[in-house]
MARTOR-602089 format. One record per residue (C-alpha): residue in three letters; chain; x, y, z. Coordinates in steps of 0.25 Angstrom, whole numbers, plus 2048, in hexadecimal, padded with zeros to 3 digits. Layout:
N
{r->Ala; c->A; c1->X; c2->Y; c3->Z} .
...
This chain:
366
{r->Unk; c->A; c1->D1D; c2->26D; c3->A29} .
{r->Unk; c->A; c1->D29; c2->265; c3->A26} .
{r->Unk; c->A; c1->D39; c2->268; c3->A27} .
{r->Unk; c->A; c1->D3F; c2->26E; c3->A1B} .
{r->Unk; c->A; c1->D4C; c2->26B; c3->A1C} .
{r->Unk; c->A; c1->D57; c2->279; c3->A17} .
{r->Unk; c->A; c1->D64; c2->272; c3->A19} .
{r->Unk; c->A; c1->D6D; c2->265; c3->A1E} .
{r->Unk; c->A; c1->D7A; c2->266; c3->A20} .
{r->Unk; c->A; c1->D83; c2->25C; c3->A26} .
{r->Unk; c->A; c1->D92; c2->25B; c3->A2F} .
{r->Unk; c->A; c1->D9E; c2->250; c3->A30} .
{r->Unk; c->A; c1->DA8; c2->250; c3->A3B} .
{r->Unk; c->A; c1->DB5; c2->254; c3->A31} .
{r->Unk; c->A; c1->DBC; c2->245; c3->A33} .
{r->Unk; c->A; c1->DB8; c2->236; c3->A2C} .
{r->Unk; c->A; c1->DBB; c2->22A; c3->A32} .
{r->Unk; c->A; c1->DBE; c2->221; c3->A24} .
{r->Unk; c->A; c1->DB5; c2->214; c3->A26} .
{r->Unk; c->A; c1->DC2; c2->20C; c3->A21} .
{r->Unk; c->A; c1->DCB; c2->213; c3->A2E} .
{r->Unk; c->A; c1->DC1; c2->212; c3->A36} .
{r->Unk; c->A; c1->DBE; c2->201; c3->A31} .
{r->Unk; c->A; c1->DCE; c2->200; c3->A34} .
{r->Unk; c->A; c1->DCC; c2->205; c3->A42} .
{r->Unk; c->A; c1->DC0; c2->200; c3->A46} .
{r->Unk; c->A; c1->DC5; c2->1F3; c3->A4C} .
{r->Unk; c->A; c1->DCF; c2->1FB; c3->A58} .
{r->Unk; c->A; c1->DC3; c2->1FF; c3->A5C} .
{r->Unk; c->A; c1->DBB; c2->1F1; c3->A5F} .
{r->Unk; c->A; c1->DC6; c2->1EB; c3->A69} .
{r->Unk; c->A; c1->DCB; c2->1DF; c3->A63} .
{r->Unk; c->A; c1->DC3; c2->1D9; c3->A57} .
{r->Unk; c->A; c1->DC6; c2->1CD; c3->A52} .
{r->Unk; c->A; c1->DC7; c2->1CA; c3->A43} .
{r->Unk; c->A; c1->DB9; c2->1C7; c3->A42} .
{r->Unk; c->A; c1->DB5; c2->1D5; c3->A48} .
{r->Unk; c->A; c1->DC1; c2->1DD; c3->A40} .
{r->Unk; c->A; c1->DB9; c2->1D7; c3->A33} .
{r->Unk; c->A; c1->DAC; c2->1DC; c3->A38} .
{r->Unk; c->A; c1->DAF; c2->1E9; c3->A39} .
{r->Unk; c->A; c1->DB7; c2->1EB; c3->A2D} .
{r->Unk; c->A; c1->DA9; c2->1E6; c3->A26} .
{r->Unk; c->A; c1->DA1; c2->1EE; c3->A2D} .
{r->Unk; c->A; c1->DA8; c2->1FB; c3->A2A} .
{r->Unk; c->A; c1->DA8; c2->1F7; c3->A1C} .
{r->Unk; c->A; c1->D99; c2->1F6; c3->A1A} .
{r->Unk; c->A; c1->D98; c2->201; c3->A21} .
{r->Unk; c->A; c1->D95; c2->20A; c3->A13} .
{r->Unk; c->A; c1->D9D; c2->214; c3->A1A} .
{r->Unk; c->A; c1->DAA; c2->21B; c3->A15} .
{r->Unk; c->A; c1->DAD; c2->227; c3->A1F} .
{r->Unk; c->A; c1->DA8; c2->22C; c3->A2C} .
{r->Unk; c->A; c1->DA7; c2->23B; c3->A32} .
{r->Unk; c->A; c1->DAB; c2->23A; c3->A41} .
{r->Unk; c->A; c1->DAF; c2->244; c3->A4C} .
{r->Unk; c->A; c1->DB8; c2->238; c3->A51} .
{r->Unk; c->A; c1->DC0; c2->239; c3->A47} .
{r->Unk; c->A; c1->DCD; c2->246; c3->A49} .
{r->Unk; c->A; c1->DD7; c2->24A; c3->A41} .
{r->Unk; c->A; c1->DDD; c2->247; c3->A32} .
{r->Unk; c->A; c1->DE7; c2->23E; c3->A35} .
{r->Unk; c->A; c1->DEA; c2->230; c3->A3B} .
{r->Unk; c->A; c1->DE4; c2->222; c3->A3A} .
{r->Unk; c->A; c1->DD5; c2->223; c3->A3F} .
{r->Unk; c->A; c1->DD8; c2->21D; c3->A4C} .
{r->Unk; c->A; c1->DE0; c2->229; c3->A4F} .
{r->Unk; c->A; c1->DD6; c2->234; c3->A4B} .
{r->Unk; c->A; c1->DCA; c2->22F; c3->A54} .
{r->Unk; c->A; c1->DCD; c2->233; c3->A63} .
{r->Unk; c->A; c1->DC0; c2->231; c3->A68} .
{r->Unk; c->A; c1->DC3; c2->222; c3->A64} .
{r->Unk; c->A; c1->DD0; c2->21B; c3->A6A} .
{r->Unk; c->A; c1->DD1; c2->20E; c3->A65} .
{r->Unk; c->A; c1->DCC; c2->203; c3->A6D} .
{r->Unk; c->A; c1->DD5; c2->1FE; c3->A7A} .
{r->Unk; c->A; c1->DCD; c2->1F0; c3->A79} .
{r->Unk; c->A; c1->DC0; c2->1E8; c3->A78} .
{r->Unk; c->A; c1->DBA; c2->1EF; c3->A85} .
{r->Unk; c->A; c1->DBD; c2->1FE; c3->A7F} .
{r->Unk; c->A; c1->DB0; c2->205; c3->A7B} .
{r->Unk; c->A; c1->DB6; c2->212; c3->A78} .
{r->Unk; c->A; c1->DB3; c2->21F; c3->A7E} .
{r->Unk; c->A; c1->DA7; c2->221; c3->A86} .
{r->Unk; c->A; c1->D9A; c2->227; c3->A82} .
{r->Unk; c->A; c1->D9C; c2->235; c3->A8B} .
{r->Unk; c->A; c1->DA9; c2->236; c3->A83} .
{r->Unk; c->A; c1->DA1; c2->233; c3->A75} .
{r->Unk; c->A; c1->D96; c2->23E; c3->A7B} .
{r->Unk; c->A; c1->DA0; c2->249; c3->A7E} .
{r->Unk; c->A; c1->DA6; c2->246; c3->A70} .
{r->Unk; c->A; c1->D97; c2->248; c3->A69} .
{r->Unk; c->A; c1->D96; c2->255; c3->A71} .
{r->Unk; c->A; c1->DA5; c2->25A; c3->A6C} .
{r->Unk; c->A; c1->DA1; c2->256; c3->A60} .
{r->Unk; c->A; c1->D94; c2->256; c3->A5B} .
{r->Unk; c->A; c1->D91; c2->264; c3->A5D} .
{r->Unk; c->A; c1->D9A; c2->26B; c3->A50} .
{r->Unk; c->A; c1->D96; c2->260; c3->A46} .
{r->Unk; c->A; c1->D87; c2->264; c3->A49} .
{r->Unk; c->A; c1->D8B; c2->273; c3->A48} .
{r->Unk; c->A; c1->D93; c2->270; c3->A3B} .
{r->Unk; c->A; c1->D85; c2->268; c3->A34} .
{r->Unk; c->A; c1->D7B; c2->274; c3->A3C} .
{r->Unk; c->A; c1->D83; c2->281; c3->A38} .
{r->Unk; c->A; c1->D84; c2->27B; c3->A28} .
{r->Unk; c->A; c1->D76; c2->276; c3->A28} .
{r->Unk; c->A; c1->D71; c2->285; c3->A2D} .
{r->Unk; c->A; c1->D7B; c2->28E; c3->A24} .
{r->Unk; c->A; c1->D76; c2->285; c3->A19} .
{r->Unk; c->A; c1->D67; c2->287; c3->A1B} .
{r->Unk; c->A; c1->D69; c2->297; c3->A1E} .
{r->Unk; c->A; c1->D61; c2->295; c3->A29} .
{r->Unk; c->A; c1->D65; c2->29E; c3->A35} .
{r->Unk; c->A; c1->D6B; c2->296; c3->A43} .
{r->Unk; c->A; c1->D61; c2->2A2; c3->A48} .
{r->Unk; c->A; c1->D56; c2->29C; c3->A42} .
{r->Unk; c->A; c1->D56; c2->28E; c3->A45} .
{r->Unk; c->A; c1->D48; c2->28B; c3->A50} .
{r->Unk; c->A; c1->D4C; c2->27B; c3->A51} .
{r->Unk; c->A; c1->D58; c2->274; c3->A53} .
{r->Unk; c->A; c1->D58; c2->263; c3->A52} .
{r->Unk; c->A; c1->D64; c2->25C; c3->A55} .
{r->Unk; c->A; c1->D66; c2->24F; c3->A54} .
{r->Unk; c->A; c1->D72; c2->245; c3->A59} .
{r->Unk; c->A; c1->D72; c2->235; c3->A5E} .
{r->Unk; c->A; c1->D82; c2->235; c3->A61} .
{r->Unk; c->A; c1->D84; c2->23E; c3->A6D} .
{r->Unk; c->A; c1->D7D; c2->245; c3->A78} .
{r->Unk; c->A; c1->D81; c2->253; c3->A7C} .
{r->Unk; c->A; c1->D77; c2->25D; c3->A82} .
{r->Unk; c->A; c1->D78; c2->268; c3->A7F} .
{r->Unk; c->A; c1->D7E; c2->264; c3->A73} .
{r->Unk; c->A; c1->D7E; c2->266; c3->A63} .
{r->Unk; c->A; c1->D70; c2->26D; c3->A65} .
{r->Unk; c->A; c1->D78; c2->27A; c3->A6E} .
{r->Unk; c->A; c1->D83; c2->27A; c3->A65} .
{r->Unk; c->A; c1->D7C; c2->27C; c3->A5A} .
{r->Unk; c->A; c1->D73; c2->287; c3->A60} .
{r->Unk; c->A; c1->D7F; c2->28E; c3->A66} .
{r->Unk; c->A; c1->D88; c2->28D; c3->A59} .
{r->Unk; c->A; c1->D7F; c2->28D; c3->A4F} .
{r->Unk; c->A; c1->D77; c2->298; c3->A56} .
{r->Unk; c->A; c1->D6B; c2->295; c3->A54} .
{r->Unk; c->A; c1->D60; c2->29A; c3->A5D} .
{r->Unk; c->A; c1->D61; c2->298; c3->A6C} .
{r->Unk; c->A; c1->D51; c2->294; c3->A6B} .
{r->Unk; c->A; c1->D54; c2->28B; c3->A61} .
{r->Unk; c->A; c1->D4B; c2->27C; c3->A63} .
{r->Unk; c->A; c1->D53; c2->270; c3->A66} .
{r->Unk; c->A; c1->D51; c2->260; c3->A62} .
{r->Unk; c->A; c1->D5A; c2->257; c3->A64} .
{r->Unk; c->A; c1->D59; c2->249; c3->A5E} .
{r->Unk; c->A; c1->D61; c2->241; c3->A65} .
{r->Unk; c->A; c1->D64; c2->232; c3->A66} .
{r->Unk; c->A; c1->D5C; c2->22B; c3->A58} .
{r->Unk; c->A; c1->D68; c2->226; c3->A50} .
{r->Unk; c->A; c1->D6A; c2->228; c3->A43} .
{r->Unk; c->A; c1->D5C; c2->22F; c3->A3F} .
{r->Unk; c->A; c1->D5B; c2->238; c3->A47} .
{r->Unk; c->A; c1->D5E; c2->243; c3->A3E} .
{r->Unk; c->A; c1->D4F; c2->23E; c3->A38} .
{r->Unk; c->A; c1->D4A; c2->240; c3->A46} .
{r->Unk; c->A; c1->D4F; c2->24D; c3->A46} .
{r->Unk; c->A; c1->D49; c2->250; c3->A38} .
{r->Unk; c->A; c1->D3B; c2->24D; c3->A3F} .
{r->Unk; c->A; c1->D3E; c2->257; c3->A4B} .
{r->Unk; c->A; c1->D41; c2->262; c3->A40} .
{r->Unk; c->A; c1->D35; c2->25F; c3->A38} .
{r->Unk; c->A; c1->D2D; c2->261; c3->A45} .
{r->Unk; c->A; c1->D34; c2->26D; c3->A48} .
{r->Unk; c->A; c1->D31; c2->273; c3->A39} .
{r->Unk; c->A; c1->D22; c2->271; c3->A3A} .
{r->Unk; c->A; c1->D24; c2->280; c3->A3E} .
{r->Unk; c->A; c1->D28; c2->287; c3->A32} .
{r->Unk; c->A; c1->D31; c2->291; c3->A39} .
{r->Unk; c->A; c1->D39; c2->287; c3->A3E} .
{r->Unk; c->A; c1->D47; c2->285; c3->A39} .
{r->Unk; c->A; c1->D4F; c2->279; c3->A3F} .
{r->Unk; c->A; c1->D5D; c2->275; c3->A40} .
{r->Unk; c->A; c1->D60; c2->265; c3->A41} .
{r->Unk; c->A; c1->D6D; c2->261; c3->A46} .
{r->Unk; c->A; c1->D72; c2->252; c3->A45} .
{r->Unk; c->A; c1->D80; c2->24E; c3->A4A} .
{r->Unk; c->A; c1->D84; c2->240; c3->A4E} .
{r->Unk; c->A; c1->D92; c2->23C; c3->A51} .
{r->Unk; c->A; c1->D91; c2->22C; c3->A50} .
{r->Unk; c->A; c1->D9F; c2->22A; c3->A4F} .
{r->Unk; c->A; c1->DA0; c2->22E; c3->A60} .
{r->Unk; c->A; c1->D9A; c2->21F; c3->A61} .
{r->Unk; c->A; c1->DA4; c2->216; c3->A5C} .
{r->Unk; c->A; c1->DA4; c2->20A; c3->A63} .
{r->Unk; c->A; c1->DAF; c2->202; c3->A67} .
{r->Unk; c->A; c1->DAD; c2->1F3; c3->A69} .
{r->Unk; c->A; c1->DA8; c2->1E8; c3->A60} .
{r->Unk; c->A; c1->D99; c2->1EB; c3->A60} .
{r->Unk; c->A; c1->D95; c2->1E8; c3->A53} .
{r->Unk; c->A; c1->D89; c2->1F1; c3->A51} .
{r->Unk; c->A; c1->D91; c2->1FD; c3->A55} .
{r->Unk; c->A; c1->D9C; c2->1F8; c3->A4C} .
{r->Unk; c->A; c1->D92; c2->1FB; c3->A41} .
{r->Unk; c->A; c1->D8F; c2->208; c3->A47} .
{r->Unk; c->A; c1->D9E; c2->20A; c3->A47} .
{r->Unk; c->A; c1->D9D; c2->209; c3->A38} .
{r->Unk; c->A; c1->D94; c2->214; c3->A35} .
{r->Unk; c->A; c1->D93; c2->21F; c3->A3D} .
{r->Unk; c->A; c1->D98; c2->22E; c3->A3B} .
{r->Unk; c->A; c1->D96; c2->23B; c3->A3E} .
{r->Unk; c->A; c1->D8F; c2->248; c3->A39} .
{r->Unk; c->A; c1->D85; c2->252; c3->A3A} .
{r->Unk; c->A; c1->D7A; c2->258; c3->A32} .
{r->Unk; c->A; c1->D72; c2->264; c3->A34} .
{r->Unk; c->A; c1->D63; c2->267; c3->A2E} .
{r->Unk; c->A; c1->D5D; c2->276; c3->A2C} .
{r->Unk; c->A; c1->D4E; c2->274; c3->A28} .
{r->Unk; c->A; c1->D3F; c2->27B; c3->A2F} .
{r->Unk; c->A; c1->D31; c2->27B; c3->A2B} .
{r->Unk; c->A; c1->D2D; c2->27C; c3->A1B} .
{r->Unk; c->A; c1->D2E; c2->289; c3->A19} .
{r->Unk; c->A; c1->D3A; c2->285; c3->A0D} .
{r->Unk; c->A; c1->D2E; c2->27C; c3->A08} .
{r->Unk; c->A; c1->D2F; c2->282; c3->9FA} .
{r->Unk; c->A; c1->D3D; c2->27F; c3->9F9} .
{r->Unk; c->A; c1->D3F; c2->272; c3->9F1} .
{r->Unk; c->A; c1->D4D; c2->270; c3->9F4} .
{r->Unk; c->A; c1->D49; c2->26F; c3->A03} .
{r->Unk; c->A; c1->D47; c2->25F; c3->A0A} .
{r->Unk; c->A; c1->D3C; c2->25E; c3->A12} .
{r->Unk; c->A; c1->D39; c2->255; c3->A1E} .
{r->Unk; c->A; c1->D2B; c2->250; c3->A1B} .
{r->Unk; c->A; c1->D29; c2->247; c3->A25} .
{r->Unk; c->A; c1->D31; c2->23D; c3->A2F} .
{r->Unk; c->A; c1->D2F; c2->22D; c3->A32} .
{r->Unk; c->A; c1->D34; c2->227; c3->A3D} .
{r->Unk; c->A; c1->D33; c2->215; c3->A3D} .
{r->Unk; c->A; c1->D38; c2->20C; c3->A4B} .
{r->Unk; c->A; c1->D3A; c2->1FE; c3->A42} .
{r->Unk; c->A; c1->D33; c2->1F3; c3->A4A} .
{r->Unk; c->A; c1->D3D; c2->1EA; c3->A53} .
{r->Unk; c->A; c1->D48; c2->1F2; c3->A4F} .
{r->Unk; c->A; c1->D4C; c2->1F8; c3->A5D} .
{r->Unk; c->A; c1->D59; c2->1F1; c3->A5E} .
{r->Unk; c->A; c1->D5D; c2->1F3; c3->A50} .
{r->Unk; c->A; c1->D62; c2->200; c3->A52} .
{r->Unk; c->A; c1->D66; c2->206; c3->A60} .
{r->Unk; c->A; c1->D70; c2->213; c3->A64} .
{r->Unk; c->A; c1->D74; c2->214; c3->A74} .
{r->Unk; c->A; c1->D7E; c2->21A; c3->A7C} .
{r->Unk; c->A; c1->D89; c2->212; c3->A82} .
{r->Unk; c->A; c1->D94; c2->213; c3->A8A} .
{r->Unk; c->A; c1->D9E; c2->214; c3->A7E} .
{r->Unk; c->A; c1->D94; c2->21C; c3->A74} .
{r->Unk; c->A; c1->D87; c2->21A; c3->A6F} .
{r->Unk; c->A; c1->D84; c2->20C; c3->A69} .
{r->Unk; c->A; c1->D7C; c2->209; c3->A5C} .
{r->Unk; c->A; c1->D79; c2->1FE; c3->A5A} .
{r->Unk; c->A; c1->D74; c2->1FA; c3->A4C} .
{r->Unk; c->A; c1->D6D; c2->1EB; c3->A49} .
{r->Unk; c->A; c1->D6F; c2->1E4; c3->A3D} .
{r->Unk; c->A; c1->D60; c2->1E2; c3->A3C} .
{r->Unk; c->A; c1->D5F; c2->1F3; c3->A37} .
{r->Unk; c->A; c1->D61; c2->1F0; c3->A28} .
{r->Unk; c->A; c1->D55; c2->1E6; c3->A2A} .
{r->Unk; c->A; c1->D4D; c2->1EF; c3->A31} .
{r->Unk; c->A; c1->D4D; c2->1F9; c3->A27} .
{r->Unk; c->A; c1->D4B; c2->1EF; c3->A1D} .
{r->Unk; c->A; c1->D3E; c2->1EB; c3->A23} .
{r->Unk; c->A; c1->D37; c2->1F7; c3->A29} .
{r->Unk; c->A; c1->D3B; c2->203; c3->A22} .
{r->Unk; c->A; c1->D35; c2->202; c3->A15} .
{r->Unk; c->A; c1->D27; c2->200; c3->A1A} .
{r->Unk; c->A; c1->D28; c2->20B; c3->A23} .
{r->Unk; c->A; c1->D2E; c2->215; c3->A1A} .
{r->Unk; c->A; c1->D21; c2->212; c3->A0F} .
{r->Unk; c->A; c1->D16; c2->213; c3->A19} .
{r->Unk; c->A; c1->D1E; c2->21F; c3->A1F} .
{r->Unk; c->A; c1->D20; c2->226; c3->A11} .
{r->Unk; c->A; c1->D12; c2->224; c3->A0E} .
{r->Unk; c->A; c1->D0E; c2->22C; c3->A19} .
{r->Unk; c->A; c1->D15; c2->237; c3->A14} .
{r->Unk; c->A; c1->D0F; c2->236; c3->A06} .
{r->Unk; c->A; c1->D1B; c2->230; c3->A00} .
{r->Unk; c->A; c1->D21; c2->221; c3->9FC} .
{r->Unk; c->A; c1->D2D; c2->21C; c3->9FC} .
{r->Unk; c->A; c1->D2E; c2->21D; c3->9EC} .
{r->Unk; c->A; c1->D2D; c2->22B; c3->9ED} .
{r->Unk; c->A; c1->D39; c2->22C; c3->9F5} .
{r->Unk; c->A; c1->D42; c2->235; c3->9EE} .
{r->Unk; c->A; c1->D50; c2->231; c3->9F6} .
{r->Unk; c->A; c1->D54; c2->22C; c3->A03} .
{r->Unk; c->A; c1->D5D; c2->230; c3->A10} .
{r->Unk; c->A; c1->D5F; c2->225; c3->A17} .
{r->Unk; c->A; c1->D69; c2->226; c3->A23} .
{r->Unk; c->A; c1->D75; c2->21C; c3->A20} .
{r->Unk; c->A; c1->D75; c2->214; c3->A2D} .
{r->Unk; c->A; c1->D7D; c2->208; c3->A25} .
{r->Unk; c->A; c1->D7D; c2->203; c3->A18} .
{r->Unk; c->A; c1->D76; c2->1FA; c3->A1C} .
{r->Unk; c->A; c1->D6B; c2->202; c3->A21} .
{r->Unk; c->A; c1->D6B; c2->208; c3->A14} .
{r->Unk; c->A; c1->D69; c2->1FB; c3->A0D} .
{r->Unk; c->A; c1->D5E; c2->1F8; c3->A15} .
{r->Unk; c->A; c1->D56; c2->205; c3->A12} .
{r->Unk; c->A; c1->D59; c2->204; c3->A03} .
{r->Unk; c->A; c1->D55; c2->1F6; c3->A03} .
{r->Unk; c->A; c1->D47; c2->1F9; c3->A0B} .
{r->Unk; c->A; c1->D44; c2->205; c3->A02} .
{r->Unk; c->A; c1->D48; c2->1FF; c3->9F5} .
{r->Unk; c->A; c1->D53; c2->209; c3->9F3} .
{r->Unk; c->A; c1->D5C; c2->20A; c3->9E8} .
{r->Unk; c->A; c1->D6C; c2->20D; c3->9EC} .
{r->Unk; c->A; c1->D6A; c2->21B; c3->9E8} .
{r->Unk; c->A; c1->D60; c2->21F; c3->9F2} .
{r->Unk; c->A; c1->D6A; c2->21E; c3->9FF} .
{r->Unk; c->A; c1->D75; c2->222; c3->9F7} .
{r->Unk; c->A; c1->D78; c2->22E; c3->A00} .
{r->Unk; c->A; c1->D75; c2->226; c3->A0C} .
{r->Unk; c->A; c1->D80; c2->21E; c3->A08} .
{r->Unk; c->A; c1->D8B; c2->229; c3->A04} .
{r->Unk; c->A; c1->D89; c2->22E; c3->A11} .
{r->Unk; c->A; c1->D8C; c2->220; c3->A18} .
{r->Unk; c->A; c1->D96; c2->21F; c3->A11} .
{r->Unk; c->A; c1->D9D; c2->22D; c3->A12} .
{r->Unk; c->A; c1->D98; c2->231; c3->A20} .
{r->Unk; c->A; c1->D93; c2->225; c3->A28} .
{r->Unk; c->A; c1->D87; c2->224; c3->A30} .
{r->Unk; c->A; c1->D86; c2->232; c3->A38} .
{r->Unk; c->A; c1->D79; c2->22E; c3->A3F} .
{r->Unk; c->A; c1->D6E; c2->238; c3->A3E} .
{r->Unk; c->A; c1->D75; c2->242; c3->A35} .
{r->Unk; c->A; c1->D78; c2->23A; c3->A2A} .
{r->Unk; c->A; c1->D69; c2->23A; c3->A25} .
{r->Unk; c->A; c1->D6C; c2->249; c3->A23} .
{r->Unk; c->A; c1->D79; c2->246; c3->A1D} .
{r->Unk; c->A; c1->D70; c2->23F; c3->A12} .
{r->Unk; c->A; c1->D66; c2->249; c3->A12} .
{r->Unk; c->A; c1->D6E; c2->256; c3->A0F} .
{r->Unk; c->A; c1->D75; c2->24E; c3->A03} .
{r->Unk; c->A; c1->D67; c2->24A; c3->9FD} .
{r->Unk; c->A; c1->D61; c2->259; c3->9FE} .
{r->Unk; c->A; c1->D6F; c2->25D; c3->9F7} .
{r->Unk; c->A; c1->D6E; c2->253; c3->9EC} .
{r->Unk; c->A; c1->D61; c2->256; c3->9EB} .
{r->Unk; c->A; c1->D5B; c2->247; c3->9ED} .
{r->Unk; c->A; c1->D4D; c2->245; c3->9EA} .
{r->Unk; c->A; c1->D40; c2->247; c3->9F3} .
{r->Unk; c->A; c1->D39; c2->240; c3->9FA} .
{r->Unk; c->A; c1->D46; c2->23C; c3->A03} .
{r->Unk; c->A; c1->D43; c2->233; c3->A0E} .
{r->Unk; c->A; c1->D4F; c2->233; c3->A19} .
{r->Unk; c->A; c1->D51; c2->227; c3->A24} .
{r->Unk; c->A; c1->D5A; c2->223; c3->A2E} .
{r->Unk; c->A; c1->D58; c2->218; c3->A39} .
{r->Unk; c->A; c1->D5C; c2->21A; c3->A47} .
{r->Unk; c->A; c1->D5D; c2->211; c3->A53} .
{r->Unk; c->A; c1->D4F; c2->208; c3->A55} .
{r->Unk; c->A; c1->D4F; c2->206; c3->A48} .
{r->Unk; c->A; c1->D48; c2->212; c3->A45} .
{r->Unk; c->A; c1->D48; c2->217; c3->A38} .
{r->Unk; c->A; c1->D46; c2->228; c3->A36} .
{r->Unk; c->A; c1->D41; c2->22C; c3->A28} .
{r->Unk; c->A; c1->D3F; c2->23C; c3->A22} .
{r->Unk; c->A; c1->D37; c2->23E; c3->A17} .
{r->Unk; c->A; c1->D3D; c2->24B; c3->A0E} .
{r->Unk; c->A; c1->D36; c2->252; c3->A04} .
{r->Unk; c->A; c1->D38; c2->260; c3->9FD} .
C-alpha cells in the first residue's frame, strides 16, 4: 500500500521583498562594508536566480523597503546582530499558524475530503519551535477530529517535506487512512546581520510559504489522474558533514552552506540515484520529469549536470526560484502541484538536499 496523493495546494504571505530592493539595502544591514564587501553582495544577490520573495517581514504597500520590515531595524554598527532568537520565535508562533491554515483549509476544500474525516495529521517546519503550535491550530480551526494522530517533522532543512511524504506513506499502508500534510516555514525570521558570508548567501534565497498535501491509502488506485508515492530514498553523502549545517543562535538560526555542495552533488548523486532507481524497478532513462527542490542555481546546475539533464527538465524548479525563492521544505510541493496541474509526465522523481549533505528522493507514479 502506498500514498495516493488527492490534492496539493500551496499559501504566500501577501507581501514581496523585490530582490533589486532588498540587493540596494542589504549593505545597512552588514555594519560598515567596505567597497570590496559592497561588490560582493551586490554580486551575490544577482546570481541569486531570484526575482521576488514572499515574507511575513514585509507590511504595508507603501514606502522604501527599509520602512516596511519592522521586525528588522537597520543595523546600529558592526557589533548588531539584530533581534534575538526568542523574538524571531514569538514572531514564528504569530505568524506561522494562518499561513499553515490558509495551504490546510484549500488543500482539504479541494480534495472533498471532510476535516472530520482526516485519522493522521503530519506537519512539518525547520524555522521555528512552538508547542503546542501549527498541529493545535489546525485541529481547532480546521476541526478536524480531537483523536486525530499527530507527527511532526521538525528541524531537517529543506527536505523535509520528503521526510514527511515518507511518514504519510507509512501511515497509508492502512487503506482507511486519510492524512493531512502540512509544511510551513518562515525562513525570512532568520535574516542575519553581520558579514558572515555563508549566511549572506542564505540572505539571498530564502522566502516564505506553506503547502498542504491531502492523500491515504490506494483506494483512488484506478484513478490515473492520481500521483502516487511509490517508494522513498534517503542518501547521507560521504565526508559531507560540514557542508551543510542549520543551528540555532543567539540572533536566529544559522545555515551555513559550503561551497563544496555543488561538488558533492556532482559526485555522488548520480551513482546513488541508479542503484536506488534500480531497486524500484526503474532507470534513470525512464524518468518521465524531475522535481528538484531549488536550493540555488547552482544546486540546480549540479544536479543537471550529474544527471545529464537538458534545461527543460528543471524548468519549473527554476521558475519557482526565481518568482518565490527558496521556501525551505514547501517549496518541493510548490513544484509538485504545478507538475500534477500541467500534467508532467511519470515516472517523476522529487529531491531536495538538507543539512549533512543529505539528499531525500520520492519516486511518483500513477
Amino acid at each position: 500500500m502506498s500514498l495516493s496523493i488527492g490534492t496539493i495546494a500551496t499559501a504566500l504571505p501577501p507581501r514581496v521583498a523585490m530582490q533589486d530592493e532588498a540587493a540596494e539595502l542589504a549593505p545597512r544591514f552588514c555594519g560598515e562594508p567596505d567597497r570590496r564587501q559592497a561588490r560582493m553582495l551586490r554580486l551575490l544577490y544577482r546570481k541569486s536566480g531570484v526575482r521576488k520573495r514572499h515574507t511575513v517581514a514585509v507590511r504595508g504597500d507603501h514606502g522604501s523597503l527599509a520602512e516596511r520590515i519592522p521586525y528588522y531595524p537597520l543595523a546600529t554598527g558592526p557589533e548588531d546582530l539584530g533581534p534575538t532568537t526568542s523574538d524571531r520565535m514569538g514572531w514564528y508562533a504569530e505568524e506561522s499558524p494562518p499561513l499553515a491554515l490558509e495551504a490546510a483549509r484549500s488543500a482539504l476544500d479541494q480534495s472533498g475530503v471532510g476535516a472530520d474525516a482526516i485519522t493522521h495529521l503530519v506537519t512539518v517546519s525547520c524555522t521555528g519551535f512552538d508547542s503546542p503550535g501549527v498541529d493545535a491550530h489546525l485541529i481547532e480551526t480546521l476541526g478536524l477530529d480531537r483523536g486525530v494522530a499527530r507527527t511532526h517533522v521538525g528541524f531537517m532543512g529543506c527536505h523535509g517535506a520528503l521526510n514527511g511524504l515518507r511518514v504519510a506513506s507509512a501511515f497509508a499502508a492502512d487503506p482507511s487512512a486519510r492524512v493531512l500534510m502540512c509544511a510551513v516555514e518562515l525562513c525570512s525570521l532568520h535574516f542575519a546581520y553581520g558579514w558572515d558570508e555563508e549566511m549572506l548567501v542564505a540572505n539571498t534565497l530564502f522566502a516564505d510559504g506553506a503547502a498542504a498535501l491531502v492523500g491515504g491509502g490506494d483506494h483512488d488506485a484506478g484513478d490515473p489522474t492520481r500521483w502516487r508515492v511509490a517508494a522513498n530514498g534517503s542518501f547521507f553523502m560521504p565526508d559531507s558533514q560540514d557542508a551543510m549545517t542549520w543551528s540555532i543562535g543567539d540572533h536566529g538560526f544559522r545555515m551555513t552552506l559550503s561551497a563544496q555542495v555543488p561538488e558533492l552533488i556532482r559526485t555522488n548523486l548520480r551513482g546513488w540515484l541508479t542503484e536506488w532507481l534500480d531497486e524500484q524497478g526503474v532507470t534513470l532513462d525512464d524518468i518521465g520529469s524531475w522535481a528538484v527542490h531549488p536550493g540555488g542555481p547552482r544546486i540546480l546546475d549540479a544536479v543537471e549536470a550529474a544527471l545529464d539533464l537538458d534545461d527543460e527538465a528543471l524548468r519549473i524548479s527554476r521558475e519557482t526560484l526565481r518568482e518565490h525563492g527558496n521556501m525551505s521544505s514547501p517549496t518541493v510541493l510548490f513544484i509538485l502541484e504545478r507538475m500534477i496541474r500541467e500534467g508532467a509526465s511519470r515516472p517523476c522523481v522529487a529531491l531536495a538536499f538538507g543539512p549533512g549533505l543529505v539528499v531525500e528522493a520520492a519516486l511518483l507514479v500513477q
